[in-house]
PABA-816400 format. One record per residue: y, x negated, z of N, C-alpha, C in turn; residue number from 0. Coordinates in Angstrom, 3 decimals, decimal comma. Last residue first. Layout:
// PABA-816400
      n_y      n_x      n_z     ca_y     ca_x     ca_z      c_y      c_x      c_z resi
        Y        X        Z        Y        X        Z        Y        X        Z  NUM
...
***
This chain:
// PABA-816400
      n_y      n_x      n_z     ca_y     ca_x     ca_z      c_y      c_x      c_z resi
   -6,544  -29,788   60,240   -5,516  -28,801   60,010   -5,443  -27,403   59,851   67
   -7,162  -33,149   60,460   -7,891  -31,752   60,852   -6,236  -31,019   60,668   66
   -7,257  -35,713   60,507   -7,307  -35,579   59,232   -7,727  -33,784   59,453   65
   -7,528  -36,753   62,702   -6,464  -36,856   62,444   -5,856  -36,675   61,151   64
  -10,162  -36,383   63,471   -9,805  -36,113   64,008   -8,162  -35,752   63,702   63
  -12,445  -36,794   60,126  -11,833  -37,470   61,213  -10,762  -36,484   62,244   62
  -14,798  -35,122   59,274  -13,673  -35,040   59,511  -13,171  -35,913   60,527   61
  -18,234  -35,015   57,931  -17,213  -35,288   58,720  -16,018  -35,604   58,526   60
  -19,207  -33,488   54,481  -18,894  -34,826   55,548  -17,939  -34,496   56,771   59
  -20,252  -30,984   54,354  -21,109  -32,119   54,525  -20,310  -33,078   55,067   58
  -17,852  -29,865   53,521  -18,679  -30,204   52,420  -19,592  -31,422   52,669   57
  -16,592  -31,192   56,035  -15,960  -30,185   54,667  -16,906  -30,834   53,568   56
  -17,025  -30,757   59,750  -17,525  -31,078   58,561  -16,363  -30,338   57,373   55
  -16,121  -31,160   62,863  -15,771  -30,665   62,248  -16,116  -30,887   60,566   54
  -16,729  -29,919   66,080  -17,360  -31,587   65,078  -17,100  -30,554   63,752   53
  -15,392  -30,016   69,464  -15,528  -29,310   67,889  -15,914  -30,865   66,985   52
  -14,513  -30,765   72,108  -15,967  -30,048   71,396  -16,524  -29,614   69,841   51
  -12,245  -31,426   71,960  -13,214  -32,811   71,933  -14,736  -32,160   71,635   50
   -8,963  -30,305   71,096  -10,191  -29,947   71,598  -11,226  -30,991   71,249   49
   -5,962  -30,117   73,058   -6,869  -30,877   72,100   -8,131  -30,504   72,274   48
   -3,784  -27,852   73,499   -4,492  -28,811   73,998   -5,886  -28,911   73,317   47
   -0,508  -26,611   73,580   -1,446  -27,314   72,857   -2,297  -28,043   73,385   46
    0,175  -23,785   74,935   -0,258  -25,031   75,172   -0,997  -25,652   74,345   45
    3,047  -21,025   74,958    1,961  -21,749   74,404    1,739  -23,610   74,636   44
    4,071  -18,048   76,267    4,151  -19,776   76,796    2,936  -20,150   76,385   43
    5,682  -15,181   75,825    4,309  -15,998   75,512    4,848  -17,092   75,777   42
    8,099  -13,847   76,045    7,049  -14,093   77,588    6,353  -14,646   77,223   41
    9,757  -16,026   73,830    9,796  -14,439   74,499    9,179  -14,768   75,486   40
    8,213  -18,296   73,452    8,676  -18,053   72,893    8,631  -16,378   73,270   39
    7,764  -22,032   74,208    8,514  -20,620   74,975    8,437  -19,064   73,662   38
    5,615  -23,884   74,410    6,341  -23,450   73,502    6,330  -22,532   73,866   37
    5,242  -25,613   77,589    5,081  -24,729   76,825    6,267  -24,587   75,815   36
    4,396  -29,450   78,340    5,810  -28,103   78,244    4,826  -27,120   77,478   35
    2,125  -31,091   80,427    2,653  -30,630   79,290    3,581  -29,874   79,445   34
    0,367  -31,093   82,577    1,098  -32,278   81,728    1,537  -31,997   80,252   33
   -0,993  -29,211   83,869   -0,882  -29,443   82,656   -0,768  -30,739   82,012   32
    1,167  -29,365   86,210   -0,394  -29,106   86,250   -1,146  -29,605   85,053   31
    3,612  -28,715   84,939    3,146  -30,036   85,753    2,082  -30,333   85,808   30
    3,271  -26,128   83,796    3,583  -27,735   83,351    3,954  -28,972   83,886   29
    3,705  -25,110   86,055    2,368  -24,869   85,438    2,309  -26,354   84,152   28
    5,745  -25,461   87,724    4,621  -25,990   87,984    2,927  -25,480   87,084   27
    7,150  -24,143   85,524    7,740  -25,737   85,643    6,212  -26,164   86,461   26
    6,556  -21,280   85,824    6,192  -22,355   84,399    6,585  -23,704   84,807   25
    5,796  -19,510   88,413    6,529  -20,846   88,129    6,272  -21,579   86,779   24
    5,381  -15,968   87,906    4,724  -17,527   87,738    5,983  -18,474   87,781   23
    6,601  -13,470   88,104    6,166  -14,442   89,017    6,048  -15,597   89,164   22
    7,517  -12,666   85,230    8,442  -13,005   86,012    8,185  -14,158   87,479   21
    4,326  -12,175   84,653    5,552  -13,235   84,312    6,569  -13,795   84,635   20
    3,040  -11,187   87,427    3,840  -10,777   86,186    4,226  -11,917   85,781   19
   -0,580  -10,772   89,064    0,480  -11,560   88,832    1,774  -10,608   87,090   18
   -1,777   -7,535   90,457   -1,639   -8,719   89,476   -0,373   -9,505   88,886   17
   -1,319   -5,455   92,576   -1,566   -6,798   92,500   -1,385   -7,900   91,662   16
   -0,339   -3,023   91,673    0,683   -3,621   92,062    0,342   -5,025   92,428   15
   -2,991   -1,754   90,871   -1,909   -2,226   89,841   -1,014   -2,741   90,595   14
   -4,787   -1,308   92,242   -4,605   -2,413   92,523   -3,463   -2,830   91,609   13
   -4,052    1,424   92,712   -4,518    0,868   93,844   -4,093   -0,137   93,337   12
   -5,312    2,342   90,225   -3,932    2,705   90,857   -3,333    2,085   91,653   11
   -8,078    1,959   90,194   -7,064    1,164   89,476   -5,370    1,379   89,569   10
   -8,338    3,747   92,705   -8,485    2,173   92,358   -7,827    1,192   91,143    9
   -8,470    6,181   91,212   -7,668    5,786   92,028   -7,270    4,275   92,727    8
  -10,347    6,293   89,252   -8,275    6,138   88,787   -7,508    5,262   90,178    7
  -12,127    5,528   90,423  -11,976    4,550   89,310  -10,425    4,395   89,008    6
  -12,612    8,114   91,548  -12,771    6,654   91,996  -12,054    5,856   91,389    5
  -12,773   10,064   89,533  -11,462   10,182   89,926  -11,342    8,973   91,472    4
  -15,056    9,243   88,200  -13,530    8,915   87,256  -12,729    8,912   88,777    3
  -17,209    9,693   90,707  -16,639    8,585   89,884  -15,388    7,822   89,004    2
  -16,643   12,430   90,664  -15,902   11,763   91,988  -15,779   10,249   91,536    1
  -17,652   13,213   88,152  -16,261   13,538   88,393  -15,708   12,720   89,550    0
***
Protein backbone atom coordinates (compact mmCIF):
# COMPACT_ATOMS: atom_id res chain seq x y z
CA UNK A 1 0.00 0.00 0.00
CA UNK A 2 2.88 2.65 0.93
CA UNK A 3 4.30 1.48 -2.49
CA UNK A 4 1.07 2.44 -4.80
CA UNK A 5 0.53 5.36 -2.76
CA UNK A 6 4.67 6.15 -3.60
CA UNK A 7 4.26 5.67 -7.05
CA UNK A 8 0.98 8.05 -7.27
CA UNK A 9 2.59 10.43 -5.62
CA UNK A 10 5.62 10.65 -7.77
CA UNK A 11 4.04 10.36 -10.73
CA UNK A 12 2.08 13.37 -9.62
CA UNK A 13 5.18 14.93 -8.86
CA UNK A 14 6.74 14.74 -12.03
CA UNK A 15 3.79 15.36 -14.36
CA UNK A 16 4.53 18.96 -14.66
CA UNK A 17 8.07 18.00 -16.03
CA UNK A 18 7.82 16.61 -19.32
CA UNK A 19 8.27 18.49 -22.36
CA UNK A 20 4.60 19.55 -24.43
CA UNK A 21 4.37 20.34 -27.86
CA UNK A 22 3.58 23.58 -27.41
CA UNK A 23 7.32 23.72 -25.89
CA UNK A 24 9.47 22.42 -28.52
CA UNK A 25 10.96 24.73 -31.15
CA UNK A 26 10.19 22.64 -34.52
CA UNK A 27 12.30 25.23 -36.58
CA UNK A 28 15.33 24.09 -34.40
CA UNK A 29 14.43 20.63 -34.60
CA UNK A 30 14.62 20.98 -38.32
CA UNK A 31 17.65 22.42 -38.32
CA UNK A 32 19.15 19.67 -36.35
CA UNK A 33 17.75 17.32 -38.75
CA UNK A 34 18.13 18.93 -41.93
CA UNK A 35 14.93 18.50 -42.74
CA UNK A 36 11.03 19.97 -42.47
CA UNK A 37 8.40 17.94 -40.76
CA UNK A 38 5.14 16.84 -42.32
CA UNK A 39 2.87 18.88 -39.95
CA UNK A 40 -0.02 17.34 -39.49
CA UNK A 41 -2.19 18.46 -36.18
CA UNK A 42 0.63 17.93 -33.19
CA UNK A 43 2.26 14.92 -35.13
CA UNK A 44 5.55 16.23 -36.97
CA UNK A 45 6.77 13.50 -39.30
CA UNK A 46 10.54 12.77 -40.55
CA UNK A 47 11.49 10.95 -43.33
CA UNK A 48 14.69 9.43 -42.83
CA UNK A 49 16.33 6.84 -44.87
CA UNK A 50 17.19 3.71 -43.60
CA UNK A 51 20.87 2.01 -44.60
CA UNK A 52 20.18 -1.03 -42.19
CA UNK A 53 17.62 -2.80 -44.03
CA UNK A 54 18.64 -5.42 -46.95
CA UNK A 55 15.70 -5.91 -48.54
CA UNK A 56 14.97 -9.32 -50.71
CA UNK A 57 11.51 -10.42 -52.99
CA UNK A 58 11.78 -13.87 -53.69
CA UNK A 59 15.44 -14.27 -53.04
CA UNK A 60 16.63 -11.40 -54.94
CA UNK A 61 17.72 -8.17 -53.71
CA UNK A 62 16.10 -4.93 -54.01
CA UNK A 63 17.66 -2.03 -55.17
CA UNK A 64 17.15 0.92 -52.98
CA UNK A 65 15.07 2.87 -55.44
CA UNK A 66 12.98 0.14 -56.34
CA UNK A 67 11.56 -0.15 -52.40
CA UNK A 68 7.90 0.73 -51.48
Amino acid sequence: MKRTIALVALGLALQGYGARAADIDWKKVDAALGKTAAVSGEVHRYGLPRSDLHVTLDGIPRPRSRRS
